[in-house]
C-alpha positions as CSV (number, residue, x, y, z in Angstrom):
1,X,235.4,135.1,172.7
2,X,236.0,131.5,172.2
3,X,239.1,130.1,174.0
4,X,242.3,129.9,171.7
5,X,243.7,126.6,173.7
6,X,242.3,123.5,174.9
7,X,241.8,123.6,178.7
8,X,245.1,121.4,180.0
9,X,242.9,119.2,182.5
10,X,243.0,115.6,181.6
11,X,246.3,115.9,179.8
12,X,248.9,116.0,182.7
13,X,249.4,112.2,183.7
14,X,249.9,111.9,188.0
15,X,252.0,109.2,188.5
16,X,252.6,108.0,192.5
17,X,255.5,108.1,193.8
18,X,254.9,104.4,194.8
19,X,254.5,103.3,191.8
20,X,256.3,100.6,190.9
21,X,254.5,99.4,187.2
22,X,258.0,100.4,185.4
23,X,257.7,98.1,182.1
24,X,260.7,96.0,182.2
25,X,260.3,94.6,178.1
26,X,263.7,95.8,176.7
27,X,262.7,97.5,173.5
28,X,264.4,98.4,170.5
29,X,267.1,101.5,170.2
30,X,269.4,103.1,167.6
31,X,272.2,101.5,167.5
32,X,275.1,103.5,168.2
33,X,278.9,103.6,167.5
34,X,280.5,104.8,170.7
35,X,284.4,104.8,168.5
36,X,283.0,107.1,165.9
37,X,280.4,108.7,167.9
38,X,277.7,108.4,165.6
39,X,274.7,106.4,165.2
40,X,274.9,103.1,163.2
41,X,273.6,103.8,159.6
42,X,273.2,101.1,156.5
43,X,272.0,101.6,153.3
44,X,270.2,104.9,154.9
45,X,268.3,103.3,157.5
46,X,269.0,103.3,161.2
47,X,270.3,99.7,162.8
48,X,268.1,99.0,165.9
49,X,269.1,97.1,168.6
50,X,266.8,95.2,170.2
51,X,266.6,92.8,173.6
52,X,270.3,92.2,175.1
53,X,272.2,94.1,172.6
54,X,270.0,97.0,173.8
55,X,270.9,96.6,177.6
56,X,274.4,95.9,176.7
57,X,274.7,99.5,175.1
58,X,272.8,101.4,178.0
59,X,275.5,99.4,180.0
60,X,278.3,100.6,177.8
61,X,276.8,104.3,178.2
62,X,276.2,104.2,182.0
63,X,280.1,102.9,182.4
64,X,281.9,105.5,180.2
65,X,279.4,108.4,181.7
66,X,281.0,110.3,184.7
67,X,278.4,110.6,187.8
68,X,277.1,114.5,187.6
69,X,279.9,115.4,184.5
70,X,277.1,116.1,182.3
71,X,273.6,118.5,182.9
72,X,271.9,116.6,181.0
73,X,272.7,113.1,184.1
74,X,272.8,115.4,186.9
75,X,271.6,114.3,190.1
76,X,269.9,111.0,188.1
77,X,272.8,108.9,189.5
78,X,273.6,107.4,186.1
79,X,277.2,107.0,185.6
80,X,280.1,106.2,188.1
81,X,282.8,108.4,189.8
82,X,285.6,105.9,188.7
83,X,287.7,108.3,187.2
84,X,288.5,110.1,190.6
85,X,288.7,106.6,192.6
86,X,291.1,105.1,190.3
87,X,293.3,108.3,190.6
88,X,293.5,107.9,194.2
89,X,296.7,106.2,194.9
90,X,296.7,106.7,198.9
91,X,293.3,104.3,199.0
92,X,293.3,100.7,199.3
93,X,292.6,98.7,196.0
94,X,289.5,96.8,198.0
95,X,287.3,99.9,199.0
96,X,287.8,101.5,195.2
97,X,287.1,98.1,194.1
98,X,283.7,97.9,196.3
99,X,282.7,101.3,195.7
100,X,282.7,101.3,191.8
101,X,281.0,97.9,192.2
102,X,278.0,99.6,194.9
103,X,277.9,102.7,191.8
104,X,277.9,100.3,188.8
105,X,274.6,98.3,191.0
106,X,272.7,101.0,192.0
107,X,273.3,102.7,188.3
108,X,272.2,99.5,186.6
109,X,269.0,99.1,189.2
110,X,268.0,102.7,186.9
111,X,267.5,100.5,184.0
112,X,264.1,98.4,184.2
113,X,265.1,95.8,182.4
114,X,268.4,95.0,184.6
115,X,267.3,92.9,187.4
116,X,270.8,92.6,189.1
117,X,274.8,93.3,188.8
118,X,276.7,91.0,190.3
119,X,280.2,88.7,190.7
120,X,283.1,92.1,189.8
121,X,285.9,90.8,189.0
122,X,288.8,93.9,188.6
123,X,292.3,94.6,187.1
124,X,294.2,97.5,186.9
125,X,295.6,98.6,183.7
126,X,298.0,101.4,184.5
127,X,295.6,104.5,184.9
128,X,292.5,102.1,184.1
129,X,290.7,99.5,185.5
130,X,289.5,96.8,183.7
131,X,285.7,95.7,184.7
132,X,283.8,92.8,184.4
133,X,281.1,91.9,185.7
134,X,277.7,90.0,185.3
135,X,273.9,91.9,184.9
136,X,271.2,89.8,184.6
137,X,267.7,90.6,182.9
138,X,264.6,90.7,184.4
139,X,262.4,89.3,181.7
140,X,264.3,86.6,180.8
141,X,266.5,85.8,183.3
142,X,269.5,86.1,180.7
143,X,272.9,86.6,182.0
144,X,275.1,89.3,180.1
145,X,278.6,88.9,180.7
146,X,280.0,93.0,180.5
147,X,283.9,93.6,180.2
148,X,284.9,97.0,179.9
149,X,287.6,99.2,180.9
150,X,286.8,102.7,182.6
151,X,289.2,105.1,183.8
């Protein structure tokens, strides 16, 4: 009898755990409106984002994502545990200020096209904190100046 599937060999793709070939050319994504929670939609076709605005919107995602909240994020270490360090009154200012700053880094080092997150600047806004901070791309060494408040 002839064989009802393909045979699977040749179709599953090893990839080392070395590997380090990530692409880091930002392409294009939906744009989406994170105030009315729907994708961005004119005259019936889909806005794309493209380059920086791109990065600037995995950015926006990545701050206002709790670390572990979701199933879909868990244990990827996208997101941030802000919400419980800026609750903490008994801490000092300086290590929650550090330790969102170490989560935002290693969270934006996920993202190929981020090549670094740097000079934090905080303020506290009541129960938020009011981020800002620069991430610079890889490809064209193009600086994105990020401001947004988590909490």
């Amino acid at each position: 009898m002839p064989q009802m599937f393909p045979d699977d060999t040749g179709f599953i793709a090893v990839i080392p755990a070395d590997d380090t070939s990530q692409d880091t050319q930002i392409g294009d994504t939906l744009a989406f409106d994170y105030d009315k929670k729907q994708f961005v939609i004119v005259d019936g076709t889909p806005v794309l984002r493209s380059r920086a605005a791109a990065v600037r919107q995995w950015i926006h995602l990545m701050l206002i994502t709790h670390l572990d909240r979701f199933t879909v994020y868990e244990g990827t270490a996208f997101g941030h545990t802000g919400e419980q360090l800026i609750g903490m009154r008994q801490v000092p200012p300086g290590f929650i200020h550090s330790e969102l700053a170490r989560e935002i880094r290693e969270a934006c080092a996920l993202c190929p096209a981020i090549d670094r997150a740097d000079n934090f600047t905080f303020d506290r806004r009541d129960r938020l904190l009011h981020i800002t901070f620069t991430a610079t791309l890889k490809e064209t060494g193009e600086a994105l100046e990020v401001s947004e408040i988590v909490g």
